[in-house]
FIPALUM-508946 format. One record per residue: residue number from 1; residue in one letter; x, y, z of N, C-alpha, C in turn. Coordinates in nm, 2 decimals. Layout:
(NUM; A; (X; Y; Z); (X; Y; Z); (X; Y; Z));
...
//
This chain:
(1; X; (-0.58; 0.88; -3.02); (-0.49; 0.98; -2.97); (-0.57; 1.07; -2.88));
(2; X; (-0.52; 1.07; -2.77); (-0.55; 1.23; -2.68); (-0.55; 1.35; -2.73));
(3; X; (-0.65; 1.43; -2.69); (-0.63; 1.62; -2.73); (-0.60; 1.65; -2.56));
(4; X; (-0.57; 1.73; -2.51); (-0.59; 1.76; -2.44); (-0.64; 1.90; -2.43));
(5; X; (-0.76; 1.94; -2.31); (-0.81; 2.06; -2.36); (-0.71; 2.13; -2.18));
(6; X; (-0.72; 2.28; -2.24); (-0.63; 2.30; -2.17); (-0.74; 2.46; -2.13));
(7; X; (-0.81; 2.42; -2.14); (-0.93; 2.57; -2.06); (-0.91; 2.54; -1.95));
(8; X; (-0.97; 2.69; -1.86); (-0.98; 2.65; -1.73); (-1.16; 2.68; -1.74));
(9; X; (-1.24; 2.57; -1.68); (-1.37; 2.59; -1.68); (-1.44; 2.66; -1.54));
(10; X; (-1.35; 2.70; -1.45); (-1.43; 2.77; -1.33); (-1.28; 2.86; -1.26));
(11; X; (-1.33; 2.96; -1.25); (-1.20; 3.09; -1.16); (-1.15; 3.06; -1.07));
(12; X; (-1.03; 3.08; -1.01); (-0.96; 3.06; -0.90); (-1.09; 3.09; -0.74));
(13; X; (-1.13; 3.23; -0.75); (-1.20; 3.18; -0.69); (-1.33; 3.14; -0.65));
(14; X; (-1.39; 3.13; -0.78); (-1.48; 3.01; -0.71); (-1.42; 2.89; -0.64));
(15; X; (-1.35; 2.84; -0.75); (-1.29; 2.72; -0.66); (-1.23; 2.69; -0.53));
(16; X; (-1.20; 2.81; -0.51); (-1.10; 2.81; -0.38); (-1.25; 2.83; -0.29));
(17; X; (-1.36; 2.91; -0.28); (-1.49; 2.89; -0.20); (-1.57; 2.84; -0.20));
(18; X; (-1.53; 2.76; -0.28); (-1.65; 2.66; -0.28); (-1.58; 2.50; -0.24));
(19; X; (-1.42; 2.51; -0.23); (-1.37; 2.39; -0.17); (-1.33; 2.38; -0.06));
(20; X; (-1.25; 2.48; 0.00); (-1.19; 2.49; 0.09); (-1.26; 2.47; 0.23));
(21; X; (-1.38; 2.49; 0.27); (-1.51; 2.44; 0.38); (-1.49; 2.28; 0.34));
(22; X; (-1.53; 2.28; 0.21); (-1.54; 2.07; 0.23); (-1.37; 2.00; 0.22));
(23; X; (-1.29; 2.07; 0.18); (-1.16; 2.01; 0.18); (-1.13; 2.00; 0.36));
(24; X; (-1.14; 2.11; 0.40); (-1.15; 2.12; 0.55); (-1.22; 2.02; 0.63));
(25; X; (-1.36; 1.99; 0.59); (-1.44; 1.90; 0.70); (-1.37; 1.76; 0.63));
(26; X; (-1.42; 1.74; 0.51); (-1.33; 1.59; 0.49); (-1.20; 1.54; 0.57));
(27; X; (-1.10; 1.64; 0.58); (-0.98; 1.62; 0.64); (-1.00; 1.58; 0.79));
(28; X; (-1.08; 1.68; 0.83); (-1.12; 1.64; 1.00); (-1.19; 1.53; 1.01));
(29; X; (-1.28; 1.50; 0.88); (-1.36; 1.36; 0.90); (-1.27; 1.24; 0.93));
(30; X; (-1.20; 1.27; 0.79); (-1.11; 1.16; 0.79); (-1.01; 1.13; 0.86));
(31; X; (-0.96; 1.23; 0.94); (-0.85; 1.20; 1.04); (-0.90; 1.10; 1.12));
(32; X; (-1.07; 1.14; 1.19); (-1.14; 1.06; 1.33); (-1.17; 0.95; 1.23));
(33; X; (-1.24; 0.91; 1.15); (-1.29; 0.80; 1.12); (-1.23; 0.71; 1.06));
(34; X; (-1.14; 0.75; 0.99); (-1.10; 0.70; 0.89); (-0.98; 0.56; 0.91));
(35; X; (-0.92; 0.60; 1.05); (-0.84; 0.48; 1.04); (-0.90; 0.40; 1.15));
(36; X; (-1.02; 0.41; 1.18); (-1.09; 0.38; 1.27); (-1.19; 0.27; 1.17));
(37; X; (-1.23; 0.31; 1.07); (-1.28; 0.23; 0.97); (-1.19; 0.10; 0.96));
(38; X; (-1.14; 0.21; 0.86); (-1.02; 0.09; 0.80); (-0.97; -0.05; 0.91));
(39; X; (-0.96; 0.00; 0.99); (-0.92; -0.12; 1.12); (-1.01; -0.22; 1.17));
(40; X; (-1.18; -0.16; 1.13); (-1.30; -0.24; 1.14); (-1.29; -0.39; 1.02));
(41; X; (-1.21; -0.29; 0.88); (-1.24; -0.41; 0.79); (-1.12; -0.54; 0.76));
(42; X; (-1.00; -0.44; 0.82); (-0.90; -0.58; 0.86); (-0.96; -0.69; 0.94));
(43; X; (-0.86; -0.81; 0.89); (-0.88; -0.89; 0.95); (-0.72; -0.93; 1.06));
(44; X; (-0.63; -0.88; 1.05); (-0.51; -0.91; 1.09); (-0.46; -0.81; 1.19));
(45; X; (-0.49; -0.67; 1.16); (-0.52; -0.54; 1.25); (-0.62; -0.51; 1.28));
(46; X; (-0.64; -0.48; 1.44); (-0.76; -0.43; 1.48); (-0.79; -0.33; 1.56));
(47; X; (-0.67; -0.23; 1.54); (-0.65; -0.11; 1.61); (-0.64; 0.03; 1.53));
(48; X; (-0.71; 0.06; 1.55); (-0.67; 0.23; 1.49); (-0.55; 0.31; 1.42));
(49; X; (-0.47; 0.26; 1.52); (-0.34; 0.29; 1.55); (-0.24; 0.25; 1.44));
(50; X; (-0.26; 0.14; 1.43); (-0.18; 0.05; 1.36); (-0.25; 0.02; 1.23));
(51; X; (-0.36; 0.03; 1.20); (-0.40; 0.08; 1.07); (-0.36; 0.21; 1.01));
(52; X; (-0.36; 0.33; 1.11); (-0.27; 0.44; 1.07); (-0.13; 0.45; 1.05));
(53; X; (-0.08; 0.35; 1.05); (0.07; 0.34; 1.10); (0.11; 0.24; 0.95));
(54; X; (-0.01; 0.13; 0.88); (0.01; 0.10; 0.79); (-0.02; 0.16; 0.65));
(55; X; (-0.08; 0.29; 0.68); (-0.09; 0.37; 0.56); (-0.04; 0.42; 0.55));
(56; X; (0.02; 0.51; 0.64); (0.11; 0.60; 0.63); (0.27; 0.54; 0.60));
(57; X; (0.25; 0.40; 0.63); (0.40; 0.34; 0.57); (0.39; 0.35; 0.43));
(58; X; (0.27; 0.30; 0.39); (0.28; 0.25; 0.26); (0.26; 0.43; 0.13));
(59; X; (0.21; 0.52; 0.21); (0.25; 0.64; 0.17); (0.38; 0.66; 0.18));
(60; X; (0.49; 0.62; 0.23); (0.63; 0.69; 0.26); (0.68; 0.55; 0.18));
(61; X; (0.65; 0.47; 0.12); (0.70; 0.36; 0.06); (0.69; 0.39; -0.07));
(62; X; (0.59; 0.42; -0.12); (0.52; 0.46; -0.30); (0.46; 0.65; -0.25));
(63; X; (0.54; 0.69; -0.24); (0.46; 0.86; -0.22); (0.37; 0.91; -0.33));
(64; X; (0.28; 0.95; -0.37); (0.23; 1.04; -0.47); (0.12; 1.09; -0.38));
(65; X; (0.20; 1.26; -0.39); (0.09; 1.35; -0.34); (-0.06; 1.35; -0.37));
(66; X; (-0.08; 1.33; -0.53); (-0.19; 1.37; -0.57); (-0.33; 1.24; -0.56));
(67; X; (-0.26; 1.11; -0.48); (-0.32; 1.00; -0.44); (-0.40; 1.01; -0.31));
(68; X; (-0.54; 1.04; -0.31); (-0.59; 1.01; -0.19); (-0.57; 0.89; -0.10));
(69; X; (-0.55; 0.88; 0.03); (-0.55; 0.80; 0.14); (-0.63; 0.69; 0.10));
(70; X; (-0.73; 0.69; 0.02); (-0.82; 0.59; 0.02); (-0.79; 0.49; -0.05));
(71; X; (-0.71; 0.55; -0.16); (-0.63; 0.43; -0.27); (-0.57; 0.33; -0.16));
(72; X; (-0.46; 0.40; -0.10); (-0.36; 0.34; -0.01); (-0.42; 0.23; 0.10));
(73; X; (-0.60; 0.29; 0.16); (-0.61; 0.19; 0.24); (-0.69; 0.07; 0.16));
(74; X; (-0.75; 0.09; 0.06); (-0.77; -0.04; -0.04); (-0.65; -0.11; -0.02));
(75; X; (-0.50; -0.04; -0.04); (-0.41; -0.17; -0.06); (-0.39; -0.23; 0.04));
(76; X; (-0.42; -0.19; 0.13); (-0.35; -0.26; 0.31); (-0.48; -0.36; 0.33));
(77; X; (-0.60; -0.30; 0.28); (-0.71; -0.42; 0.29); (-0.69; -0.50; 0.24));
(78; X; (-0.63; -0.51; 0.08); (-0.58; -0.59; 0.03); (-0.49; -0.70; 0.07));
(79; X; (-0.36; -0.64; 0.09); (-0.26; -0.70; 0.25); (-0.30; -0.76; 0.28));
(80; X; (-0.35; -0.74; 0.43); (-0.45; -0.79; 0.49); (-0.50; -0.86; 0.47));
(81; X; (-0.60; -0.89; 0.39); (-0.66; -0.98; 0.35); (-0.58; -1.11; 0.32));
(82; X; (-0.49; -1.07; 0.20); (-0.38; -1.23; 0.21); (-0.33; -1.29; 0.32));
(83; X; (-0.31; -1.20; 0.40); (-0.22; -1.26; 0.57); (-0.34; -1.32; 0.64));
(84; X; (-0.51; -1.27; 0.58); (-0.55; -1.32; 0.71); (-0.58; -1.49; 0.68));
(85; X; (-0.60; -1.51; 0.59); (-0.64; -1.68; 0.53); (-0.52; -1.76; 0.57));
(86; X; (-0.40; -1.74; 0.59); (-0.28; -1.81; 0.66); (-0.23; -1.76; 0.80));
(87; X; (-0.29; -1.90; 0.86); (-0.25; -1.88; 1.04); (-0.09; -1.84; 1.03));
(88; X; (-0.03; -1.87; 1.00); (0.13; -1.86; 0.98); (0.15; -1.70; 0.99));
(89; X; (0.13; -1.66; 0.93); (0.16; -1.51; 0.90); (0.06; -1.42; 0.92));
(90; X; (-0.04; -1.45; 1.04); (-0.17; -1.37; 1.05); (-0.11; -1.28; 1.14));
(91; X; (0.03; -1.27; 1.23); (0.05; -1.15; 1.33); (0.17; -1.09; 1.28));
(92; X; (0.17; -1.11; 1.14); (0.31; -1.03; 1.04); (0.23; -0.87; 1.09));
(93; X; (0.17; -0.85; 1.03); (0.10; -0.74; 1.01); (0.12; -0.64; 1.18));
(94; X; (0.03; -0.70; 1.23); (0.03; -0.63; 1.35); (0.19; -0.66; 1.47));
(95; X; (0.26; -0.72; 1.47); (0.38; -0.80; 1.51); (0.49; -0.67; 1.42));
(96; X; (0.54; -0.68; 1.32); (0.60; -0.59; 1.25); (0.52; -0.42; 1.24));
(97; X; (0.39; -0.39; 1.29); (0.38; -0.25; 1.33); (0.36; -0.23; 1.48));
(98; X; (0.42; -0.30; 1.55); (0.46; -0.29; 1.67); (0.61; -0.28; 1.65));
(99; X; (0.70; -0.34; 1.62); (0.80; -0.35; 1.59); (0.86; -0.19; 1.55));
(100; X; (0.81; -0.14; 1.46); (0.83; -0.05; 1.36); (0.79; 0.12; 1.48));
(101; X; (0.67; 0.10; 1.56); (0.64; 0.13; 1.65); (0.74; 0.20; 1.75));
(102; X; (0.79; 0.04; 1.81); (0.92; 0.03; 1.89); (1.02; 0.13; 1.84));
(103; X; (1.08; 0.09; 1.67); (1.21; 0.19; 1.71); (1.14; 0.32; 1.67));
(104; X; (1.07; 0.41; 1.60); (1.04; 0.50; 1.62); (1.01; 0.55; 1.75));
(105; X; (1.01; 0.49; 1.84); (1.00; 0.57; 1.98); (1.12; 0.56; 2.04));
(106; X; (1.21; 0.44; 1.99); (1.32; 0.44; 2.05); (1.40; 0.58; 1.97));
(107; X; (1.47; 0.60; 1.87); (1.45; 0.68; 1.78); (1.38; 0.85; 1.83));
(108; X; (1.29; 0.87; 1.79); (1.20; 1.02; 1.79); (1.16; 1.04; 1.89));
(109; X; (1.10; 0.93; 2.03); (1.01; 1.00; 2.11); (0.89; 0.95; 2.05));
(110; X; (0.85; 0.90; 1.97); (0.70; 0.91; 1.92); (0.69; 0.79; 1.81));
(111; X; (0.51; 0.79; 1.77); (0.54; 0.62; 1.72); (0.56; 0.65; 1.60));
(112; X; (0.53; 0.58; 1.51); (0.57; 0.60; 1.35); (0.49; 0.73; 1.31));
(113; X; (0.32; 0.70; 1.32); (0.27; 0.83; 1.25); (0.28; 0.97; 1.33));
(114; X; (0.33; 0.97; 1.45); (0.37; 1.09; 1.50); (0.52; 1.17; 1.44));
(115; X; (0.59; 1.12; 1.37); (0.72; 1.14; 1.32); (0.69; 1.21; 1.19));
(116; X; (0.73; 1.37; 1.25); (0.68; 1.46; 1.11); (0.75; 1.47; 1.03));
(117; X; (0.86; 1.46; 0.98); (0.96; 1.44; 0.86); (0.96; 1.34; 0.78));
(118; X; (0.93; 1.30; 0.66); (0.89; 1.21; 0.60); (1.02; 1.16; 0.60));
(119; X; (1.17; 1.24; 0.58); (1.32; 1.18; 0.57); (1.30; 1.08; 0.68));
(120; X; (1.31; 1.10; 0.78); (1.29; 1.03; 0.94); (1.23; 0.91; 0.91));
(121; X; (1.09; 0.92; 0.86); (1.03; 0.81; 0.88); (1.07; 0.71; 0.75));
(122; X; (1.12; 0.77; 0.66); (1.17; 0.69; 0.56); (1.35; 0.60; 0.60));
(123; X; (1.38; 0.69; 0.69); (1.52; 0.58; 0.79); (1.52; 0.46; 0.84));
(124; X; (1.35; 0.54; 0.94); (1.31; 0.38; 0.96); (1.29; 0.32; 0.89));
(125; X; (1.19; 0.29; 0.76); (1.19; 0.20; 0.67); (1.34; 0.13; 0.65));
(126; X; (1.44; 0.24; 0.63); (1.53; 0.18; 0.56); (1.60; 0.05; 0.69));
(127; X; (1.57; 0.10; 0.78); (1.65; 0.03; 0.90); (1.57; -0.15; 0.90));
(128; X; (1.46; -0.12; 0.87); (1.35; -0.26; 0.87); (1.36; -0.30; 0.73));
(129; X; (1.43; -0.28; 0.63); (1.41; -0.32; 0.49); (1.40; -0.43; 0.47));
(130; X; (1.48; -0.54; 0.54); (1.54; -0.67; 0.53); (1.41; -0.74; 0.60));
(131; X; (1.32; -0.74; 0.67); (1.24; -0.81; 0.74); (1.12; -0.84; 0.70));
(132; X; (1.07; -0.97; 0.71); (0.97; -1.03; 0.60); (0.83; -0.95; 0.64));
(133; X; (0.81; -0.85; 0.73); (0.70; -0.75; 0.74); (0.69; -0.66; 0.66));
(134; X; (0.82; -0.63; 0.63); (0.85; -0.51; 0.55); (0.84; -0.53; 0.37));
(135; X; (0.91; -0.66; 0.33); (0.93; -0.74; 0.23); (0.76; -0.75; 0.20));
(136; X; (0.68; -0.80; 0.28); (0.53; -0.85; 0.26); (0.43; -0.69; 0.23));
(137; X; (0.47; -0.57; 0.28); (0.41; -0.49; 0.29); (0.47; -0.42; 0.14));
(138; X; (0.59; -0.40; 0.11); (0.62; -0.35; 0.05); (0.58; -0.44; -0.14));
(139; X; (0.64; -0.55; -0.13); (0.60; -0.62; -0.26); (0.43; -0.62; -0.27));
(140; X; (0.38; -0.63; -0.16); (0.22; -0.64; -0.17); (0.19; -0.50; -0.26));
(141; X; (0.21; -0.39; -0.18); (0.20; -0.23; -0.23); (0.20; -0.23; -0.40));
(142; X; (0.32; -0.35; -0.46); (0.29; -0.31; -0.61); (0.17; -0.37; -0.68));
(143; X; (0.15; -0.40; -0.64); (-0.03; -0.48; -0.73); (-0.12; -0.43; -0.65));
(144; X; (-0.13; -0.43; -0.53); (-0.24; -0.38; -0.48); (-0.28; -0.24; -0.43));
(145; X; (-0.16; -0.15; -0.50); (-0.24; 0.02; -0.49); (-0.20; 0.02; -0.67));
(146; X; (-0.11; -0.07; -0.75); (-0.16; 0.01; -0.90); (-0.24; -0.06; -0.99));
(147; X; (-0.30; -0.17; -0.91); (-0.39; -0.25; -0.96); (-0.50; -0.22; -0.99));
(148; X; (-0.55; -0.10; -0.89); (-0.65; -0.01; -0.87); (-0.72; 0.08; -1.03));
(149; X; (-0.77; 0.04; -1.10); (-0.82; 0.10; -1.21); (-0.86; 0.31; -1.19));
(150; X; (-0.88; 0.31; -1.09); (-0.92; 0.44; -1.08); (-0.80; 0.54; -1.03));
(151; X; (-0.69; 0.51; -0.97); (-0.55; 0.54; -0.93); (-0.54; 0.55; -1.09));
(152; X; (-0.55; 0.53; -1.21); (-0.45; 0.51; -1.31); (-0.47; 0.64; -1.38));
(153; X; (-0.63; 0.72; -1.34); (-0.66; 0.84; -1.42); (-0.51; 0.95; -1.35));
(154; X; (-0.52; 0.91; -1.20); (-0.43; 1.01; -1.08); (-0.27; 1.02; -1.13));
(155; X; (-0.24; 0.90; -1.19); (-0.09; 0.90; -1.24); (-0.06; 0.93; -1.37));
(156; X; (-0.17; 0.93; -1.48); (-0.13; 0.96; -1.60); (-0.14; 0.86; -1.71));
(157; X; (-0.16; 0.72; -1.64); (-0.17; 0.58; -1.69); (-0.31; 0.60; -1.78));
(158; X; (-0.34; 0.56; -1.88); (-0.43; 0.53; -1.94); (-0.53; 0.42; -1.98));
(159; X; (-0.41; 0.31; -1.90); (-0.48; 0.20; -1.93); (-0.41; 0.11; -2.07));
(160; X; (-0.48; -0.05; -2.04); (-0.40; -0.11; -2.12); (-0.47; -0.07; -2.26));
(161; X; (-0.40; -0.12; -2.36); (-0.42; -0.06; -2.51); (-0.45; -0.21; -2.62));
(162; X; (-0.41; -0.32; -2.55); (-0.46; -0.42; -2.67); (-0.57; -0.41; -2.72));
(163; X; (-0.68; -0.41; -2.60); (-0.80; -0.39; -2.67); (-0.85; -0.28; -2.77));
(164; X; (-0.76; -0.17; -2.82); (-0.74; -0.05; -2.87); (-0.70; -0.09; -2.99));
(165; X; (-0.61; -0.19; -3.03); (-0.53; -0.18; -3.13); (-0.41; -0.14; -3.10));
(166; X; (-0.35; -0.12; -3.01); (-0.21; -0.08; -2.94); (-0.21; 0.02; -2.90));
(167; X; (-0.05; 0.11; -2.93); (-0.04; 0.20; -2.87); (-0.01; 0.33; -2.95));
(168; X; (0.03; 0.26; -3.10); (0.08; 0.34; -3.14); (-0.04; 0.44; -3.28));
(169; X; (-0.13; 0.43; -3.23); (-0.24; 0.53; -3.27); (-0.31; 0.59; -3.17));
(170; X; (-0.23; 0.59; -3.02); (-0.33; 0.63; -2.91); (-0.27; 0.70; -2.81));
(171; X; (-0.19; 0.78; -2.87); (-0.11; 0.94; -2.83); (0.01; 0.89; -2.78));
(172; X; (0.05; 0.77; -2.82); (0.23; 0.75; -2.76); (0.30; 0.87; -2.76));
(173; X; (0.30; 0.97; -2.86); (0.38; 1.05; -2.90); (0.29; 1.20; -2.85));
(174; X; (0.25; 1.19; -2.74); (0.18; 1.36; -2.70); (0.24; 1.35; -2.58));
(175; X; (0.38; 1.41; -2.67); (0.43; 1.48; -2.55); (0.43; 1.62; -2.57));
(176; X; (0.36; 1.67; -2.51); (0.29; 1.83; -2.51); (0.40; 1.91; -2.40));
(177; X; (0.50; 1.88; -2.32); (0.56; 1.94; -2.23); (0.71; 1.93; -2.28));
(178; X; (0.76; 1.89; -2.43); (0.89; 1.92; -2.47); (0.89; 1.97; -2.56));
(179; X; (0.99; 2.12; -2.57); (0.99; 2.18; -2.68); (0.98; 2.13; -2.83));
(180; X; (0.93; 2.18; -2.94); (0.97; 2.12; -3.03); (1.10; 2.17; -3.10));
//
């Protein structure tokens, strides 16, 4: 069974000055580098662009705020990776984020990740639902961002329990947010 400790171990502000400089530079890091990386280690995408354009889909497909970007691009590497071992489907990837590209400009003026309303860019999804880019991206998304062992601390998941003896000596019942 869980306790959960419910102290707070450091003051508002410390925390807030002592994060808010590196929460800052990371973000700027990661804006330039980051889908610039990511695009180095596809094999199916090989543009900046369109590696940004596949994370940010797959954020507007499975949202959770409190999930760093980096979960999300493990899953697209993951993607990726499947598409690239079969010639058949090796230009799904980049072929369908051009596509997706297309009507957001046709649409907004702008390409997918320039579309600031998450509603918006969630239309488009819905308009491409039916299309085996979308289908491949999206069924891939469920094993390969919660397959992730370290995403499972971020959601609440605990992990499997057989090896535990089950579940039901291992806080099934802490539910600490309904009245009693």
């Amino acid at each position: 069974m869980r306790t959960l400790d419910k102290t707070i171990a450091i003051d508002r502000r410390k925390f807030l000055g002592g994060s808010a400089g590196a929460a800052l530079l990371a973000g700027i890091a990661g804006e330039i580098d980051g889908s610039r990386a990511l695009a180095a280690t596809l094999k199916t995408v090989d543009t900046p662009e369109a590696a940004a354009t596949l994370v940010k889909m797959a954020r507007d497909i499975y949202p959770h705020d409190q999930v760093p970007d980096a979960y999300y691009e493990t899953a697209i590497t993951t993607i990726d990776g499947s598409l690239g071992t079969d010639p058949a489907s090796r230009a799904l990837l980049p072929d369908g984020v051009a596509a997706l590209d297309a009507a957001a400009k046709a649409r907004f003026g702008a390409v997918y990740t320039a579309v600031p309303q998450e509603a918006d860019r969630v239309a488009l999804l819905r308009g491409i639902e039916g299309t085996p880019f979308f289908q491949k991206v999206r069924g891939g998304l469920v094993t390969a961002l919660y397959n992730q062992p370290d995403i499972w601390k971020l959601l609440g998941y605990e992990g499997s329990s057989a090896e535990h003896g089950g579940y039901i000596h291992r806080g099934f019942d802490d539910i600490d947010w309904l009245p009693a």
